[in-house]
mmCIF file of the N, C-alpha and C atoms, coordinates in Angstrom:
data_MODEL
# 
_entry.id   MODEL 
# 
loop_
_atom_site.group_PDB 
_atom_site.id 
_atom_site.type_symbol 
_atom_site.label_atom_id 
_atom_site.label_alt_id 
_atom_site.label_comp_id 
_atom_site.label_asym_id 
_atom_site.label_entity_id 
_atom_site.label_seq_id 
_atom_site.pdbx_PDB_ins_code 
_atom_site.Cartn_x 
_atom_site.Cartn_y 
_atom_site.Cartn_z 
_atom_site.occupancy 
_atom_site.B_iso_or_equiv 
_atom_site.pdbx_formal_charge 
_atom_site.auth_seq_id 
_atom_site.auth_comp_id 
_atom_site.auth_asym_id 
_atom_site.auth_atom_id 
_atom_site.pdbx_PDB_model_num 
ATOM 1   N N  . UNK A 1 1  ? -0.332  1.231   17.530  1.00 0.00 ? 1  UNK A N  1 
ATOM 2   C CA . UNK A 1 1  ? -1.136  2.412   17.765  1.00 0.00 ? 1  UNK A CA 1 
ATOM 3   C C  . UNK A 1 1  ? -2.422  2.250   16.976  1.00 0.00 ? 1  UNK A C  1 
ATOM 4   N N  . UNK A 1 2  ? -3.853  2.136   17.422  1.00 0.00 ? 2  UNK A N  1 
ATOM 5   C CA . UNK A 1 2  ? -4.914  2.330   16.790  1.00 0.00 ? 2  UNK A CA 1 
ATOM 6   C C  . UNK A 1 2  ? -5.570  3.294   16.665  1.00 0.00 ? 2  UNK A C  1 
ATOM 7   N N  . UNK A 1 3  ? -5.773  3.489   15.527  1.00 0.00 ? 3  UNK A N  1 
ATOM 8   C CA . UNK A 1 3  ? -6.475  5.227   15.236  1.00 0.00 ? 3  UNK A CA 1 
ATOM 9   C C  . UNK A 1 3  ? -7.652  5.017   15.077  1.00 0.00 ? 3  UNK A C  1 
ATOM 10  N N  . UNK A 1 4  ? -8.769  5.212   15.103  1.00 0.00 ? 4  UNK A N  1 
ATOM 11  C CA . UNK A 1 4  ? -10.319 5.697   14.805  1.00 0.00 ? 4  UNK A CA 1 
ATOM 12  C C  . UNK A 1 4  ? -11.418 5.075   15.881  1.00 0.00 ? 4  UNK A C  1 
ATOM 13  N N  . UNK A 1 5  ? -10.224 3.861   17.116  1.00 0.00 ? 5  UNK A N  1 
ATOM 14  C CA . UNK A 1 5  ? -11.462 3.985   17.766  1.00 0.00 ? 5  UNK A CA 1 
ATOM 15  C C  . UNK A 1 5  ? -12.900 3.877   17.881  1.00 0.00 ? 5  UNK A C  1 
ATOM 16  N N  . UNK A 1 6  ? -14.043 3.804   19.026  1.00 0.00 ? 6  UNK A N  1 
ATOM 17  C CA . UNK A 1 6  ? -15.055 3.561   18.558  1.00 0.00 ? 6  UNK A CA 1 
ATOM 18  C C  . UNK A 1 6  ? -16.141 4.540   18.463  1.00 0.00 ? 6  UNK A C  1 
ATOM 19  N N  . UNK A 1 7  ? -15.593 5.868   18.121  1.00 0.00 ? 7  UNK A N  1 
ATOM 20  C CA . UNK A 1 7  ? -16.378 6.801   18.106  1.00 0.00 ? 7  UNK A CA 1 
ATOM 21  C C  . UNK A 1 7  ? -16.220 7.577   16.835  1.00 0.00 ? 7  UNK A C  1 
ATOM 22  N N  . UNK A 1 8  ? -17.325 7.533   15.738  1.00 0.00 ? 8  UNK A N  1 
ATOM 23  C CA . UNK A 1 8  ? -17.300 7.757   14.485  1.00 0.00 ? 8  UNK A CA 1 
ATOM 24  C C  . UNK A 1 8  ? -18.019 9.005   14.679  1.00 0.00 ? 8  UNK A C  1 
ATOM 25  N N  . UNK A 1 9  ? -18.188 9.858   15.351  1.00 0.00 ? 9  UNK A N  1 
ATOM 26  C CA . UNK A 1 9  ? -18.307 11.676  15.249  1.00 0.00 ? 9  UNK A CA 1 
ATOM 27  C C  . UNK A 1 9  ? -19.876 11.899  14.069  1.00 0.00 ? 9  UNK A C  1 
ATOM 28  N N  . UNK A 1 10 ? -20.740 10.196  14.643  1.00 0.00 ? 10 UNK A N  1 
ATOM 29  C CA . UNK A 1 10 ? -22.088 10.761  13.877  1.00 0.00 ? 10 UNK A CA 1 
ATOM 30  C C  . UNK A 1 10 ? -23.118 10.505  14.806  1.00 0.00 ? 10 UNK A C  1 
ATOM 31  N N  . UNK A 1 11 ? -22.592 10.594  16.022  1.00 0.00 ? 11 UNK A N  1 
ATOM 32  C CA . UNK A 1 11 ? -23.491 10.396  17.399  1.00 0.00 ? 11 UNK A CA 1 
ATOM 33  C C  . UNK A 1 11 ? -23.348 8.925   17.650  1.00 0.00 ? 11 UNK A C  1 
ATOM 34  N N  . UNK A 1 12 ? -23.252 7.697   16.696  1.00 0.00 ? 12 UNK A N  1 
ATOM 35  C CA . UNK A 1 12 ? -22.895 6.817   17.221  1.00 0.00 ? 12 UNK A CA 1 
ATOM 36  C C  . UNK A 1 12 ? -21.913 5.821   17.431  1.00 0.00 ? 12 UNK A C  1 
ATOM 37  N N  . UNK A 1 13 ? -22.128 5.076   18.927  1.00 0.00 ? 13 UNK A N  1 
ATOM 38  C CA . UNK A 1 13 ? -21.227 4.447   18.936  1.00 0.00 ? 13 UNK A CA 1 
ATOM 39  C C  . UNK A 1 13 ? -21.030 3.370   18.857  1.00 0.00 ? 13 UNK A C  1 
ATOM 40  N N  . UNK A 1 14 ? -19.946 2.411   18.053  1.00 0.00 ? 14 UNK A N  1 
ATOM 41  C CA . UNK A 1 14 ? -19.527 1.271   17.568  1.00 0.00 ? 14 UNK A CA 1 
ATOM 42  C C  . UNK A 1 14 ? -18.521 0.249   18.083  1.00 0.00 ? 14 UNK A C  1 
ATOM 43  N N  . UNK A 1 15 ? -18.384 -0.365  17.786  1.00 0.00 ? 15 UNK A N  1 
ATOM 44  C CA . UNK A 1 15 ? -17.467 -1.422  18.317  1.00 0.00 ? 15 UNK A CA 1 
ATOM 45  C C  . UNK A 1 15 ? -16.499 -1.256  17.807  1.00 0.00 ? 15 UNK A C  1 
ATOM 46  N N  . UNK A 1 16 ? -14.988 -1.201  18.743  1.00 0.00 ? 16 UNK A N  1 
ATOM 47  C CA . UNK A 1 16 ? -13.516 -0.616  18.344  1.00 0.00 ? 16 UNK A CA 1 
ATOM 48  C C  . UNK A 1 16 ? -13.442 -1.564  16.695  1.00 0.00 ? 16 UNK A C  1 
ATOM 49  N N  . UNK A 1 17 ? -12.681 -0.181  15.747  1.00 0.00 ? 17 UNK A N  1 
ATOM 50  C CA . UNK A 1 17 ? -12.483 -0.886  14.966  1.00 0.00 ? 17 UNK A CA 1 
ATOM 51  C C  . UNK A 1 17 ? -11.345 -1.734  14.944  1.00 0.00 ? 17 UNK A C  1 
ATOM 52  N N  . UNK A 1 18 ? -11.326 -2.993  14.205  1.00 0.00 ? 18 UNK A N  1 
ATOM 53  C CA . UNK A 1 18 ? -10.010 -3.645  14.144  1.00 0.00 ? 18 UNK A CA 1 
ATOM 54  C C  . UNK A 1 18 ? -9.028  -4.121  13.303  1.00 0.00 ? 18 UNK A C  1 
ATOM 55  N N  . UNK A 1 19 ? -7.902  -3.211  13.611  1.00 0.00 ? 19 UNK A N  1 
ATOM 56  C CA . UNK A 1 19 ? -6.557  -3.243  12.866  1.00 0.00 ? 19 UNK A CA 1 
ATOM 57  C C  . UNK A 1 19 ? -5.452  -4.316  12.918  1.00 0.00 ? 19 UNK A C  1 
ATOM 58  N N  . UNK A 1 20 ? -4.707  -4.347  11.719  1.00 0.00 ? 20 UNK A N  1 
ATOM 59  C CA . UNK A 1 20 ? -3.805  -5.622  11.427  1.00 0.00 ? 20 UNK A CA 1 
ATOM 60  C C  . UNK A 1 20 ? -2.231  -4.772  11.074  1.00 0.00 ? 20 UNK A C  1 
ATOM 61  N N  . UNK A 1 21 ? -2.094  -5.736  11.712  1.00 0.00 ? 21 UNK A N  1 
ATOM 62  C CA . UNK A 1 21 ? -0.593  -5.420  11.286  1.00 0.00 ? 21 UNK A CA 1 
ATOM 63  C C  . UNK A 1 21 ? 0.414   -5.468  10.242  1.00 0.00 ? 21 UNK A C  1 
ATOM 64  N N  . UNK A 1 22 ? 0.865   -4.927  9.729   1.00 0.00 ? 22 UNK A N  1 
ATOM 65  C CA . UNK A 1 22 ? 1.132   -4.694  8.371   1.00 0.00 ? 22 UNK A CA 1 
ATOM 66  C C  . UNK A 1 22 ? 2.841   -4.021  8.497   1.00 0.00 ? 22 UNK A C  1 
ATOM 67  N N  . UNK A 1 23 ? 3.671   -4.549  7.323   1.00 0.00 ? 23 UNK A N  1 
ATOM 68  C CA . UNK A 1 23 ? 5.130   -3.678  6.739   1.00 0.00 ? 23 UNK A CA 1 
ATOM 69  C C  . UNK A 1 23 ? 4.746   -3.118  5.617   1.00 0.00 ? 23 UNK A C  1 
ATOM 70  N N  . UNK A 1 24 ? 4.993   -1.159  6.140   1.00 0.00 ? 24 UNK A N  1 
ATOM 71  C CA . UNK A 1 24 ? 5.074   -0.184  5.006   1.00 0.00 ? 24 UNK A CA 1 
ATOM 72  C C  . UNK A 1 24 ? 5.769   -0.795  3.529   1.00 0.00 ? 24 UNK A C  1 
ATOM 73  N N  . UNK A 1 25 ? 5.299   -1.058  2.638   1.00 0.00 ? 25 UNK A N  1 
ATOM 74  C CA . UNK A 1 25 ? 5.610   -0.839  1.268   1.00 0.00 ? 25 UNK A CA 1 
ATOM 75  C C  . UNK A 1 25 ? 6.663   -0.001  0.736   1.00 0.00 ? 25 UNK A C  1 
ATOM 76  N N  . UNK A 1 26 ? 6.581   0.703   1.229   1.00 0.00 ? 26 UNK A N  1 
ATOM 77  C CA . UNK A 1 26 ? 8.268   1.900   0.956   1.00 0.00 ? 26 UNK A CA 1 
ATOM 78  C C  . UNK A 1 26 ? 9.202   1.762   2.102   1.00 0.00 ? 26 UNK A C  1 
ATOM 79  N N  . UNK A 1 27 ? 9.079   2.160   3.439   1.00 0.00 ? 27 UNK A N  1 
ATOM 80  C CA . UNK A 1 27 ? 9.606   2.240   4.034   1.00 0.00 ? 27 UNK A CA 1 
ATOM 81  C C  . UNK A 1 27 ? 10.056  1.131   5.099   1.00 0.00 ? 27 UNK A C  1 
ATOM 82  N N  . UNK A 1 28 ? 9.329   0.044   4.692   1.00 0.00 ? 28 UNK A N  1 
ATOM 83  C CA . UNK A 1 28 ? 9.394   -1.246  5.309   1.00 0.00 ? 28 UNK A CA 1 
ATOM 84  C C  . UNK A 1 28 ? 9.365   -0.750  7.072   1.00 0.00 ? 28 UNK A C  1 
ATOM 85  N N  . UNK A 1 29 ? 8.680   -0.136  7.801   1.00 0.00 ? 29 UNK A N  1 
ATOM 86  C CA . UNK A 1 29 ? 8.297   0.616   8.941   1.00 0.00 ? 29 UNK A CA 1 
ATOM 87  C C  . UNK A 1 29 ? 7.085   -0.896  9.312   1.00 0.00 ? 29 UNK A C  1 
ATOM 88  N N  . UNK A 1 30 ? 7.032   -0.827  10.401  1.00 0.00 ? 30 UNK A N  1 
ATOM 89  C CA . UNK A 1 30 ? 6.151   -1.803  11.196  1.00 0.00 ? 30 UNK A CA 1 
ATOM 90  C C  . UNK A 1 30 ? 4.971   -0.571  11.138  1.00 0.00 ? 30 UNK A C  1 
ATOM 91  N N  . UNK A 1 31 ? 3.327   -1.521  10.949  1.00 0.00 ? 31 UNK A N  1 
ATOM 92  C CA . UNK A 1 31 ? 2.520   -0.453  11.463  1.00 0.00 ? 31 UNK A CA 1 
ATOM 93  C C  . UNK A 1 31 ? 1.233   -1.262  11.296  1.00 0.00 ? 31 UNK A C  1 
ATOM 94  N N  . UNK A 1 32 ? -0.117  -0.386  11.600  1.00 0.00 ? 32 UNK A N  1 
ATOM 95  C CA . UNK A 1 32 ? -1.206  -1.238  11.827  1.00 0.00 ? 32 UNK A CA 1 
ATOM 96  C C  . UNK A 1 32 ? -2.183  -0.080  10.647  1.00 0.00 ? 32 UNK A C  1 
ATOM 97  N N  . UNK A 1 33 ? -3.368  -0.849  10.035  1.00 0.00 ? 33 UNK A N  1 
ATOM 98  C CA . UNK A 1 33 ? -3.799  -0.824  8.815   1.00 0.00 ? 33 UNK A CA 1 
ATOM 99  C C  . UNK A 1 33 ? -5.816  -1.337  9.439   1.00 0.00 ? 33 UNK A C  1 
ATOM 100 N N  . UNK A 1 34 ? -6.605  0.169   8.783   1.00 0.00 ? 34 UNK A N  1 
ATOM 101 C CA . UNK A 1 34 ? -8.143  -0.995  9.390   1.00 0.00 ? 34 UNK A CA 1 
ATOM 102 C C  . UNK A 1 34 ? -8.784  -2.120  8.434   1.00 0.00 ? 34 UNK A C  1 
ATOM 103 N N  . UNK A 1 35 ? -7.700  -2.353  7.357   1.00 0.00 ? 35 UNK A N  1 
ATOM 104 C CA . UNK A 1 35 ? -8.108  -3.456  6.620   1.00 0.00 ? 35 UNK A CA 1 
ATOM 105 C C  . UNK A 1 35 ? -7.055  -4.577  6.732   1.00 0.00 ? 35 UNK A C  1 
ATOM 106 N N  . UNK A 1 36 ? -7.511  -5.439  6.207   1.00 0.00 ? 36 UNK A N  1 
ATOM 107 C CA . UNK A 1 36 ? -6.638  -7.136  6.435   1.00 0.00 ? 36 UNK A CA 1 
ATOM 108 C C  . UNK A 1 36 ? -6.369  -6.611  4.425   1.00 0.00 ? 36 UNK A C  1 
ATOM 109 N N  . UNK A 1 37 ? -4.911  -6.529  4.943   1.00 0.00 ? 37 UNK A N  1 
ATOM 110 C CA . UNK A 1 37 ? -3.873  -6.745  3.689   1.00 0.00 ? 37 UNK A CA 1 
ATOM 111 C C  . UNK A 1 37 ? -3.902  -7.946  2.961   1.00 0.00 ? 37 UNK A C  1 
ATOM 112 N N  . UNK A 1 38 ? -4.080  -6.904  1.671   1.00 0.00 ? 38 UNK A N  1 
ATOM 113 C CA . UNK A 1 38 ? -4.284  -8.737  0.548   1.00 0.00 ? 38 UNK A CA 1 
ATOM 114 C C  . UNK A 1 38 ? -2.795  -8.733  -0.023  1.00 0.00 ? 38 UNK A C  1 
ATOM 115 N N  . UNK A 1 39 ? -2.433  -10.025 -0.212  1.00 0.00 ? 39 UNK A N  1 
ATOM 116 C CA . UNK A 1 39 ? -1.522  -10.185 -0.549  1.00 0.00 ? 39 UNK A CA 1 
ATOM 117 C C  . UNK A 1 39 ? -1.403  -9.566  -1.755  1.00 0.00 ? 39 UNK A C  1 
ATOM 118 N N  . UNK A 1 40 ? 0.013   -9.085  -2.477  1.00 0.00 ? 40 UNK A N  1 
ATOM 119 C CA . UNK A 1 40 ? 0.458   -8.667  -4.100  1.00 0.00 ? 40 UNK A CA 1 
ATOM 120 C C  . UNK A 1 40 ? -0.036  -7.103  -3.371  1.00 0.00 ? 40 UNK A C  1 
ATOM 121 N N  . UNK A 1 41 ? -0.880  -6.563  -3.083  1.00 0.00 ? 41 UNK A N  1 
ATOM 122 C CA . UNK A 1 41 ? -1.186  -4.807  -3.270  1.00 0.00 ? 41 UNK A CA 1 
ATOM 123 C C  . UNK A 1 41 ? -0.062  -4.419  -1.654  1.00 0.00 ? 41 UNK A C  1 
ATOM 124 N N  . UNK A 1 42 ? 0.389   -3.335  -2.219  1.00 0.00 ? 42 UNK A N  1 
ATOM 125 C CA . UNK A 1 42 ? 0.935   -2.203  -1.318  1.00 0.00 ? 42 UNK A CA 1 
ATOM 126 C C  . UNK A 1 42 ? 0.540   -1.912  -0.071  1.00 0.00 ? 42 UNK A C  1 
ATOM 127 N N  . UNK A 1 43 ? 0.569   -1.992  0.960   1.00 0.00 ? 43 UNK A N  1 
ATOM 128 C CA . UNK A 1 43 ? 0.363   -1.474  1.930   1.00 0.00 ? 43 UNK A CA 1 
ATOM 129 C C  . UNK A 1 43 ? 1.149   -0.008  2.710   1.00 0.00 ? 43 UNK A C  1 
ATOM 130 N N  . UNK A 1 44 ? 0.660   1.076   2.885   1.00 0.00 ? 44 UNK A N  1 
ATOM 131 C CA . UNK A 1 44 ? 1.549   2.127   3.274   1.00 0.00 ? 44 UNK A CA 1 
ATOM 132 C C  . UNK A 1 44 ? 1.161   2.154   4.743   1.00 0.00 ? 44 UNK A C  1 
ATOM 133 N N  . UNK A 1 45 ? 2.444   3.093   5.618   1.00 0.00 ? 45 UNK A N  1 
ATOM 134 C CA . UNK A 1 45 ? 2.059   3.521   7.077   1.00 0.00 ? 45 UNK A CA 1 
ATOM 135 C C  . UNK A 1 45 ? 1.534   4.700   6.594   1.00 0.00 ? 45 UNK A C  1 
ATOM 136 N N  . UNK A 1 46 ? 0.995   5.802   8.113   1.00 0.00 ? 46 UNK A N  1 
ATOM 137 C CA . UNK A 1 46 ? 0.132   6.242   7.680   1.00 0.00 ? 46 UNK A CA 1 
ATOM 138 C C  . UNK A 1 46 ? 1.237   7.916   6.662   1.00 0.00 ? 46 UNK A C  1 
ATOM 139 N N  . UNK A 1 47 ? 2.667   7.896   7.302   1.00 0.00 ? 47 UNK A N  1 
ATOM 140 C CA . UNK A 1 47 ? 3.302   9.195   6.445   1.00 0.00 ? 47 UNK A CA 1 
ATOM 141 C C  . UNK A 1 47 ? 3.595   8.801   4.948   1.00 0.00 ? 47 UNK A C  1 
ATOM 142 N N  . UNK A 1 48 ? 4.170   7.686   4.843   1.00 0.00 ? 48 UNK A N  1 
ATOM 143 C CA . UNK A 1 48 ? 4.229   7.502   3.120   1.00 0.00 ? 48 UNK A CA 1 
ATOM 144 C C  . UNK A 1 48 ? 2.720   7.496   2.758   1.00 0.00 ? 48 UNK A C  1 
ATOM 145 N N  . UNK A 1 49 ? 2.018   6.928   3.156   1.00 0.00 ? 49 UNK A N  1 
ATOM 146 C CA . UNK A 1 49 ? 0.796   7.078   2.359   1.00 0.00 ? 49 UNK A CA 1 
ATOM 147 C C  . UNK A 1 49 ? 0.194   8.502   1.943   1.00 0.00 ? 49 UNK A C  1 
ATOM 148 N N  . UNK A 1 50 ? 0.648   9.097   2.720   1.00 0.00 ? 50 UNK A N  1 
ATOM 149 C CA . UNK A 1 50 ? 0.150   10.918  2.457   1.00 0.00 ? 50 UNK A CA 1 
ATOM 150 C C  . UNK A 1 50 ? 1.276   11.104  1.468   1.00 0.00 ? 50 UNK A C  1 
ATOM 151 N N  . UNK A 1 51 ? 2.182   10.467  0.837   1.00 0.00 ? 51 UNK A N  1 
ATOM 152 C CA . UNK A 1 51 ? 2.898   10.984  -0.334  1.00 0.00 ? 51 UNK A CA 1 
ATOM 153 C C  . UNK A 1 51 ? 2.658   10.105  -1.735  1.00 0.00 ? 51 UNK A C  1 
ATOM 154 N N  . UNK A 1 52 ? 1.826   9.270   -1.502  1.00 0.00 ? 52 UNK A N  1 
ATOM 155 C CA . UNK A 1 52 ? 1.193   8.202   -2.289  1.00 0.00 ? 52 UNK A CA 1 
ATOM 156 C C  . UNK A 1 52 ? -0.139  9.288   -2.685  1.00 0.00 ? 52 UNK A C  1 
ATOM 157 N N  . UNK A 1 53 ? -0.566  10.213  -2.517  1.00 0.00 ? 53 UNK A N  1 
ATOM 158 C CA . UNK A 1 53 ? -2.167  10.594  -2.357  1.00 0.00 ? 53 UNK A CA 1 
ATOM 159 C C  . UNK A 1 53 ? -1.697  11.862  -3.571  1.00 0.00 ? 53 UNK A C  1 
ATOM 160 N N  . UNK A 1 54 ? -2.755  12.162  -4.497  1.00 0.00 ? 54 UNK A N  1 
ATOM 161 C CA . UNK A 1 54 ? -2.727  13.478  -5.224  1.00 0.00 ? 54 UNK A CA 1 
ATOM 162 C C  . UNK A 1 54 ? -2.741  14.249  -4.580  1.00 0.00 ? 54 UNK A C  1 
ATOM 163 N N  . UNK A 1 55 ? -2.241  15.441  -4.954  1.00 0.00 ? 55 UNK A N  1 
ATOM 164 C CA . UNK A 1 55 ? -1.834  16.804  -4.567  1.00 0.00 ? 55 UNK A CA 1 
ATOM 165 C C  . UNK A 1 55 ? -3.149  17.247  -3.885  1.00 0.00 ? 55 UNK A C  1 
ATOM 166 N N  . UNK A 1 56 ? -4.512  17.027  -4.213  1.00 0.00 ? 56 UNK A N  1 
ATOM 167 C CA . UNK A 1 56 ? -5.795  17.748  -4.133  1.00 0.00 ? 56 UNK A CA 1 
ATOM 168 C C  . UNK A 1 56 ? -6.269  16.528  -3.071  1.00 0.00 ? 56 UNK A C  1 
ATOM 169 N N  . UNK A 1 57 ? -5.319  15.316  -2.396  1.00 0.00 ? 57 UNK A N  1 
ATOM 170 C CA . UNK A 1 57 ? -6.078  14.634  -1.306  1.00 0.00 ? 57 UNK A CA 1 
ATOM 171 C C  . UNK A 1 57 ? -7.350  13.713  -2.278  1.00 0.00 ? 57 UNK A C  1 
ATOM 172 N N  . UNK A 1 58 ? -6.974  13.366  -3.487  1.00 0.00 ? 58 UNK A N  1 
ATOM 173 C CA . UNK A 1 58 ? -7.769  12.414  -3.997  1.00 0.00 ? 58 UNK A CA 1 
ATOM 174 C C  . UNK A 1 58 ? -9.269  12.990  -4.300  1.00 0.00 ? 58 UNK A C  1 
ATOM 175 N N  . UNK A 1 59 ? -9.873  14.092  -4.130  1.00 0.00 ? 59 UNK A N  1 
ATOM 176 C CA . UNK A 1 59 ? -10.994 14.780  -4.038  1.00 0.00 ? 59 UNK A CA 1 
ATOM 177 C C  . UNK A 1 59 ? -11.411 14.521  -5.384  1.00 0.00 ? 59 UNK A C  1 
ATOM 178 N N  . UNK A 1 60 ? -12.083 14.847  -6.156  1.00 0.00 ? 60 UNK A N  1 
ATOM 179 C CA . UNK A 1 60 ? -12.807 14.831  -7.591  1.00 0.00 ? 60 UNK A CA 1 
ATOM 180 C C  . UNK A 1 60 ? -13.617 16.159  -7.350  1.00 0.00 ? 60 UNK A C  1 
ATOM 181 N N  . UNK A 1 61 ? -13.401 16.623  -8.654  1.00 0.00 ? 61 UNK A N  1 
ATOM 182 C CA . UNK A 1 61 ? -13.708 17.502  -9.046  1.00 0.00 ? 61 UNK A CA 1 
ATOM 183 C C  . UNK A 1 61 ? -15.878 17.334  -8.991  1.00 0.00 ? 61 UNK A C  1 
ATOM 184 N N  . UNK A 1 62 ? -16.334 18.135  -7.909  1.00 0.00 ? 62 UNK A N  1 
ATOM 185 C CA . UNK A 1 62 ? -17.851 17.645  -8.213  1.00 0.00 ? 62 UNK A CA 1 
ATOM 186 C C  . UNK A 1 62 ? -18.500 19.101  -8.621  1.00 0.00 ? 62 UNK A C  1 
ATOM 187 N N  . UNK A 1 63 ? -18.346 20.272  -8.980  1.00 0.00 ? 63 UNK A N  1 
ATOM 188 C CA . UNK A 1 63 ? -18.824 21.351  -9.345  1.00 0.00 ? 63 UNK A CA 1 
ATOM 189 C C  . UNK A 1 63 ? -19.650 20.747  -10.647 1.00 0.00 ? 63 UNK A C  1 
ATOM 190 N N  . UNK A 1 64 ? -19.408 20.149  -11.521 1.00 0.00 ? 64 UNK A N  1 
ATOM 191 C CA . UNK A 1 64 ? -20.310 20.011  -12.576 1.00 0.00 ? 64 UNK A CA 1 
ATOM 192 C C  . UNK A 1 64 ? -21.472 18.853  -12.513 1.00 0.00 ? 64 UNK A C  1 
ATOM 193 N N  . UNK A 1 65 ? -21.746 18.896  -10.926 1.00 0.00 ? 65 UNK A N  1 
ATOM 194 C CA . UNK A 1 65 ? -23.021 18.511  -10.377 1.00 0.00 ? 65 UNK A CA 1 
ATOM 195 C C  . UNK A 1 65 ? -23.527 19.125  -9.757  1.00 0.00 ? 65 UNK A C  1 
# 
């Protein structure tokens, strides 16, 4: 299944992006990834990875700019 496609929602359009195939890190699940997996780091599908992520979706705090 490829997600994002070649339409990036800033008026333009790009050439399909391209995904690799990859085994979830936790769940050992088959799945596809828009980066080429380096060997030794984790790779998640896309539901464990939403439990891999801080509570706040990784955001940073930018009010004291």
């Amino acid at each position: 299944m490829a997600y994002g496609g070649g339409y990036r929602g800033d008026g333009d359009r790009r050439e399909p992006r391209e995904f690799f195939k990859a085994t979830c890190s936790d769940c050992g699940k088959e799945c596809e990834v828009p980066f080429k997996p380096t060997e030794g780091r984790p790779v998640y599908c896309r539901d464990c990875f939403r439990k891999h992520q801080p509570a706040d979706g990784g955001r940073r705090d930018r009010s004291r700019f």
